[in-house]
N, C-alpha and C positions, 0 to 999 in steps of 0.2 A: 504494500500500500504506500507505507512511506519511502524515504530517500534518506529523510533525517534520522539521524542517532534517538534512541526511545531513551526519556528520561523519566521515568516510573514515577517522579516526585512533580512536573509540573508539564505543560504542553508541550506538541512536538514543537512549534512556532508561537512568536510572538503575535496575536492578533495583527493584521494590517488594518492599513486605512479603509475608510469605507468607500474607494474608490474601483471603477472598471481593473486598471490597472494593477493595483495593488491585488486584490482580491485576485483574479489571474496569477499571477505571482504565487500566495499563498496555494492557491489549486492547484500551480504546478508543483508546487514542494510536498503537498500531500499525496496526491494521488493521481497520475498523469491521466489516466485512462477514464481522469472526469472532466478534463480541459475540451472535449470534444462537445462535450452537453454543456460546459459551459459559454463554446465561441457559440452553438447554435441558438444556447438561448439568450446571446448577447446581440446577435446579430436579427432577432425576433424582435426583442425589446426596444434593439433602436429602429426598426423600421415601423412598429407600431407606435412608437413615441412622434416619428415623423408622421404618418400617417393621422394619426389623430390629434397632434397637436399639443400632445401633453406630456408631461414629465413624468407621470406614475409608472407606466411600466417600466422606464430606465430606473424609477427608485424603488418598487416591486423585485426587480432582475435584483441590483444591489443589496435590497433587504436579505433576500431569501441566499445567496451565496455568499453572505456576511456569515447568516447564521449557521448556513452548512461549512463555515469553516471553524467557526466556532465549535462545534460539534466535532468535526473531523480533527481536528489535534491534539485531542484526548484519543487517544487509541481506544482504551474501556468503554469511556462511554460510545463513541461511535460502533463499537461491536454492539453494546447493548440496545443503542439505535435501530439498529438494523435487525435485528431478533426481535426486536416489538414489532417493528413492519411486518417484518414475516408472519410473527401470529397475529395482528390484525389483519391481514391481509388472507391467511390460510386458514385460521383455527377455527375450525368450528362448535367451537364450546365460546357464548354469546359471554360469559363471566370473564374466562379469561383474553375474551378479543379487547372490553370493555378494561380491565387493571392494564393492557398492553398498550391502550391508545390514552390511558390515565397518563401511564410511565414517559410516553414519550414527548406529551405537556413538560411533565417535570423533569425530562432530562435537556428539551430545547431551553427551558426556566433558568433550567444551572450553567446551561453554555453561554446560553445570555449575559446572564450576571456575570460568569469568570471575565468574558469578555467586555465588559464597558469598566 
């Protein structure tokens, strides 16, 4: 997944800015094989930003790959991430889909906060 050295005691990277740029950067150091969803959905947001005139989807696109980076440089919690998806996404037992997409509130909660 990563490039960087695993440091058990704090993230792989330092938050970047909440910039196009930056954020690319960070995506490349985590994980290359997401830099692809992310030019397409960069290249989405600015044509609909152009197209309709408005700034949301470029700060929508931003929002949301702030936060997947946030998330993504904790190795644990993004495995844990991603095993909630899974059983919200697979499980068919309605209790445990429901604690899964509880979890996954509270783990974008903690990436949030580690990150501001």
């Amino acid at each position: 997944m990563s490039t960087a050295p695993h440091n058990p005691t704090g993230p792989l990277i330092d938050m970047p800015a909440k910039t196009p740029a930056a954020l690319r950067a960070a995506v490349a150091r985590l994980d290359q094989t997401a830099l692809a969803r992310f030019d397409e959905h960069w290249t989405s947001a600015t044509a609909q930003t152009r197209d309709e005139y408005s700034l949301m989807p470029a700060r929508a696109f931003t929002e949301h790959w702030w936060v997947w980076v946030a998330v993504e440089r904790w190795p644990e919690l993004a495995t844990r991430f991603r095993e909630c998806e899974r059983i919200t996404a697979d499980s068919e037992d309605r209790a445990e889909r429901r604690a899964a997409s509880a979890e996954l509130g509270r783990i974008l909660a903690e990436a949030e906060a580690a990150a501001a």
